[in-house]
VMD Tcl script that draws the C-alpha trace (Angstrom):
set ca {
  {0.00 0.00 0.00}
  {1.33 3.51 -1.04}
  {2.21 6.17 1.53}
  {-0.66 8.58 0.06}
  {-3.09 5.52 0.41}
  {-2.26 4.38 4.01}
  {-2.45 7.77 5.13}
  {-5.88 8.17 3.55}
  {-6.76 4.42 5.14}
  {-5.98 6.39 8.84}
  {-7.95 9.28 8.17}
  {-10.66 7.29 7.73}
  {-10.48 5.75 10.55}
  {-10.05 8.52 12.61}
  {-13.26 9.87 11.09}
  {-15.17 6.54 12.45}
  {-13.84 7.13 15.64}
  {-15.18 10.43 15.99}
  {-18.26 9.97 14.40}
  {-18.87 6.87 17.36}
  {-17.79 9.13 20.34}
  {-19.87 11.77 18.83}
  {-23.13 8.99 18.74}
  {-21.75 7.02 21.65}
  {-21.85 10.65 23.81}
  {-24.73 11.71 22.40}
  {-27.36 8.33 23.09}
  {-25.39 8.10 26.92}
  {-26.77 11.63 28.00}
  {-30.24 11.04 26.25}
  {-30.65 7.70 27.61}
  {-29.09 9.02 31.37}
  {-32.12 10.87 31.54}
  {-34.84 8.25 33.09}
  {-38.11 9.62 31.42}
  {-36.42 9.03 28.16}
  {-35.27 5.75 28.82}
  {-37.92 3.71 29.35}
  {-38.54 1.90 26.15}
  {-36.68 -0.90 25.14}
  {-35.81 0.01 21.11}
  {-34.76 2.99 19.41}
  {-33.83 4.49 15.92}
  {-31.72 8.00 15.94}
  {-32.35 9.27 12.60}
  {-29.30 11.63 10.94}
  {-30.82 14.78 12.07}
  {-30.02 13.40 16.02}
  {-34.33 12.61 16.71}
  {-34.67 9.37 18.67}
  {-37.44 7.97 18.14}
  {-38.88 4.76 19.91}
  {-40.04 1.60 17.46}
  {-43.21 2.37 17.28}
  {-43.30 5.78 17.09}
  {-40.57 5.58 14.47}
  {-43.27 2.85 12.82}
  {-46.21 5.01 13.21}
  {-44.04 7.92 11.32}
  {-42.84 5.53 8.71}
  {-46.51 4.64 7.51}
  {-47.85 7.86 7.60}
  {-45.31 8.52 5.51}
  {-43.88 11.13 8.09}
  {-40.26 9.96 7.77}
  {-37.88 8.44 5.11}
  {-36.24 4.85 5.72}
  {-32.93 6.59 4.43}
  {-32.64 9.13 7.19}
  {-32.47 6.11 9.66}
  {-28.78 5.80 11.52}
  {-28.67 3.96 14.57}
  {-30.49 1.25 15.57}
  {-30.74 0.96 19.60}
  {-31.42 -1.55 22.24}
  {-31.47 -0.06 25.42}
  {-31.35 -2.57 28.85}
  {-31.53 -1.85 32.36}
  {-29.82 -3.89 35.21}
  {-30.47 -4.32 38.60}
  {-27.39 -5.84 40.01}
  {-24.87 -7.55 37.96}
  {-24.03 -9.05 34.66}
  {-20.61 -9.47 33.73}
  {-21.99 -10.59 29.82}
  {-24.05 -7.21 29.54}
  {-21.48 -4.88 31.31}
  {-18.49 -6.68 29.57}
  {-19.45 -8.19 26.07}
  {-23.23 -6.89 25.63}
  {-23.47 -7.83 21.85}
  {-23.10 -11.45 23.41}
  {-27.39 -10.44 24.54}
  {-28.13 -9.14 21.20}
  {-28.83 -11.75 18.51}
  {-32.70 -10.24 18.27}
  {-31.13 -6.49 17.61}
  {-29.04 -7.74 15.00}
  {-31.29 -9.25 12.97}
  {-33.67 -6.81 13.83}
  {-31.43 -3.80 12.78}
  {-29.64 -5.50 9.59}
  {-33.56 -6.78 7.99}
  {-34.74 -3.16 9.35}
  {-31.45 -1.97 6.99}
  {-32.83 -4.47 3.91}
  {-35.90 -2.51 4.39}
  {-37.72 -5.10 5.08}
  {-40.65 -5.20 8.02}
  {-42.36 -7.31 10.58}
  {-45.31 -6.00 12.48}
  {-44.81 -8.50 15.54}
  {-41.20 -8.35 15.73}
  {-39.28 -4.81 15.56}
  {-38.72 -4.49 12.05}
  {-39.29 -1.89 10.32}
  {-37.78 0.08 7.18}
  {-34.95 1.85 7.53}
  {-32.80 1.26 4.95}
  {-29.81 4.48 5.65}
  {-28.93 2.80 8.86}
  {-25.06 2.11 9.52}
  {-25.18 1.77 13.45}
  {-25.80 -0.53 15.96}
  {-25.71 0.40 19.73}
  {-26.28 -1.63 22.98}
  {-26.81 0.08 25.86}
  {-26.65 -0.77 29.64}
  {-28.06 0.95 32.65}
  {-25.85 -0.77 35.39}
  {-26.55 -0.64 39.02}
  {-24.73 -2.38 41.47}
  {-24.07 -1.46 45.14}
  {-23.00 2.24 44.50}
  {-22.27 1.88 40.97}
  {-24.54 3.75 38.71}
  {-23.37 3.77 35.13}
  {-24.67 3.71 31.07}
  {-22.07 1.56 28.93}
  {-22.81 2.32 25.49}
  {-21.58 0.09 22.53}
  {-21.51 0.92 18.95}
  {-21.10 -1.42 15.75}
  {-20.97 -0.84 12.35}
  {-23.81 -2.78 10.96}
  {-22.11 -4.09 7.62}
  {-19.49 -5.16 9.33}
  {-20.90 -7.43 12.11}
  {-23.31 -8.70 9.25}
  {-20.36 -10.08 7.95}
  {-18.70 -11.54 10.60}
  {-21.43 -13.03 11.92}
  {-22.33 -14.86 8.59}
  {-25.89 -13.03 8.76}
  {-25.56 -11.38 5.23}
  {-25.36 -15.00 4.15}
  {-28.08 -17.09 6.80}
  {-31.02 -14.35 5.22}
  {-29.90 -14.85 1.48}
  {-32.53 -17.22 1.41}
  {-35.01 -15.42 2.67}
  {-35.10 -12.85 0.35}
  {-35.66 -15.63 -2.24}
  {-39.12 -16.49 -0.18}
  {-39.89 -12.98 -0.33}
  {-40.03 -11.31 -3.40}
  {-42.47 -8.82 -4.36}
  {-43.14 -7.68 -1.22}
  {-41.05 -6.28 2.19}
  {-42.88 -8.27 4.53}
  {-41.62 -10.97 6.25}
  {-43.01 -13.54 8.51}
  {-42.29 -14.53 12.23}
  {-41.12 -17.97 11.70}
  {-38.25 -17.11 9.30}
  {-37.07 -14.33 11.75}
  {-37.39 -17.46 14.24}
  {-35.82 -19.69 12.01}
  {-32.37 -17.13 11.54}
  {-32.50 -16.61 15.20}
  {-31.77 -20.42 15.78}
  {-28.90 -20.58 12.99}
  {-27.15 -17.34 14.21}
  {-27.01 -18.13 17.90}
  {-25.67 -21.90 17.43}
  {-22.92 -20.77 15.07}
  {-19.55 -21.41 16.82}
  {-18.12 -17.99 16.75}
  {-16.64 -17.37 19.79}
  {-13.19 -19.57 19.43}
  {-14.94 -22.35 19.02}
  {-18.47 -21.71 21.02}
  {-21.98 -20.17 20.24}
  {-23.38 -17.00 21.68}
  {-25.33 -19.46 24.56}
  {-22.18 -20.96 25.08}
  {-19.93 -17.80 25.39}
  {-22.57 -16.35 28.20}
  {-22.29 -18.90 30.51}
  {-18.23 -18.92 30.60}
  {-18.22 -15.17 30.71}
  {-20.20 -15.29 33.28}
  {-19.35 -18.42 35.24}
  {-15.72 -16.84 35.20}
  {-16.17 -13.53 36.66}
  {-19.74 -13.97 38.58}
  {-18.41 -17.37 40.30}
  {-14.62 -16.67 40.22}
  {-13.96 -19.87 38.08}
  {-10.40 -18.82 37.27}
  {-9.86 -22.15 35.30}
  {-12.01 -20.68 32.47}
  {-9.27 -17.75 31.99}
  {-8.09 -19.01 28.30}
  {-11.33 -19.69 27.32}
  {-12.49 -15.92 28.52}
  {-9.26 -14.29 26.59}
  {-10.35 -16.26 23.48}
  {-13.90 -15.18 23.68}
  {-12.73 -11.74 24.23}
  {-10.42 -11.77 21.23}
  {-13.06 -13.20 18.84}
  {-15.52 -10.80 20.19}
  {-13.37 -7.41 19.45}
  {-12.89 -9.21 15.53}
  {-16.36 -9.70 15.04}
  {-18.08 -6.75 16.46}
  {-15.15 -4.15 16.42}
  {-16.96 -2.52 18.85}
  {-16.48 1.06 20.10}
  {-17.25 1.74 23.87}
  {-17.88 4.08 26.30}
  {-18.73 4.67 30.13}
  {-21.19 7.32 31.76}
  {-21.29 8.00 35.67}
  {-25.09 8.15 36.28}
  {-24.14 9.92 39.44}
  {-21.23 12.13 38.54}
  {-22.72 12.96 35.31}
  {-19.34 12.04 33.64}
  {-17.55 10.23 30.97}
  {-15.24 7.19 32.88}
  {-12.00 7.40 31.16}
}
mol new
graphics top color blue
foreach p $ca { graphics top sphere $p radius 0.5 }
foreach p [lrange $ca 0 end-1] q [lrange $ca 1 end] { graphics top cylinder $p $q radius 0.2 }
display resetview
């Protein structure tokens, strides 16, 4: 790779990083705020609106809002006490947003399930209201949805729903059931599923099972490769960004 090229390759990335502390900042102080947090699933269009699911659906088919001006998808949990997955490795809880947000970016829609057009979307965020003892903080996790469609093999486990599909953007509970099952027992996770990678994470920090250390660095590692996930940390009390 040429000089002019890798330098361009950086820049990029540096953009991406901004543009996810920017979002990351942004969804911690609107979520922080309790009367705004109370729903479960979000969509911040470009223009910074959050909307809830079904507001955002109600908009959509009055026409009142364009799928392209979607961004980020949201899922937005609250815990009362601890979690090590959700506080450590919260994409490990969110097979339903993924498939959720990337059908939601095919522009696609469900009307039991939270699907709904919104094809400009790029974003995925978890979020997670942890507290424990006198802990009170927001983690907030962003993923670039293209990219975890990818790496989780979900581009290719809904090719073939498409096919069952045509004509028309609906689609129907039991396929979203269906991809639900195939993405959560693929191996991912150095060589377990999403079920699988809970319970270590969990059995190793909730229940001190320090014999489960490799196996946690190897979840860890595959984790950060398939989500590339950007993070950040809000004191609920202090009102401040944890560096």
């Amino acid at each position: 790779m040429k000089l002019d090229e890798i330098l361009k390759h950086l820049e990029s990335i540096k953009i991406d990083e901004d543009e996810n502390y920017e979002i990351a900042k942004y969804i911690a102080q609107k979520l922080s705020v309790d009367k705004l947090a109370t729903f479960i699933y979000y969509i911040m269009t470009k223009d910074k609106k959050m909307h809830t699911i079904d507001s955002y659906k109600g908009l959509f088919k009055n026409g009142e809002i364009s799928p392209s001006n979607a961004h980020v998808f949201i899922e937005n949990h609250y815990l009362i006490g601890y979690n090590s997955t959700e506080y450590f490795y919260p994409f490990l809880e969110g097979i339903y947003l993924l498939l959720y947000a990337y059908l939601s970016k095919l522009g696609l829609k469900d009307d039991f399930y939270h699907v709904v057009p919104a094809t400009g979307l790029k974003y995925v965020a978890m979020t997670t209201h942890l507290s424990h003892g006198k802990q009170r903080k927001l983690v907030v996790e962003i993923v670039d949805i293209d990219t975890v469609a990818i790496n989780t093999n979900l581009k290719i486990l809904i090719h073939n729903i498409l096919g069952t599909i045509r004509g028309t953007n609906d689609i129907y509970d039991d396929v979203i059931d269906e991809t639900i099952s195939k993405l959560s027992s693929q191996k991912l996770f150095a060589g377990y599923n999403f079920n699988e990678a809970r319970d270590i994470i969990n059995s190793y920090y909730a229940f001190q099972e320090t014999s489960l250390a490799e196996e946690v660095e190897a979840i860890k590692d595959a984790y950060n490769r398939i989500f590339q996930p950007f993070r950040i940390e809000y004191d609920l009390k202090t009102r401040q960004f944890v560096v």
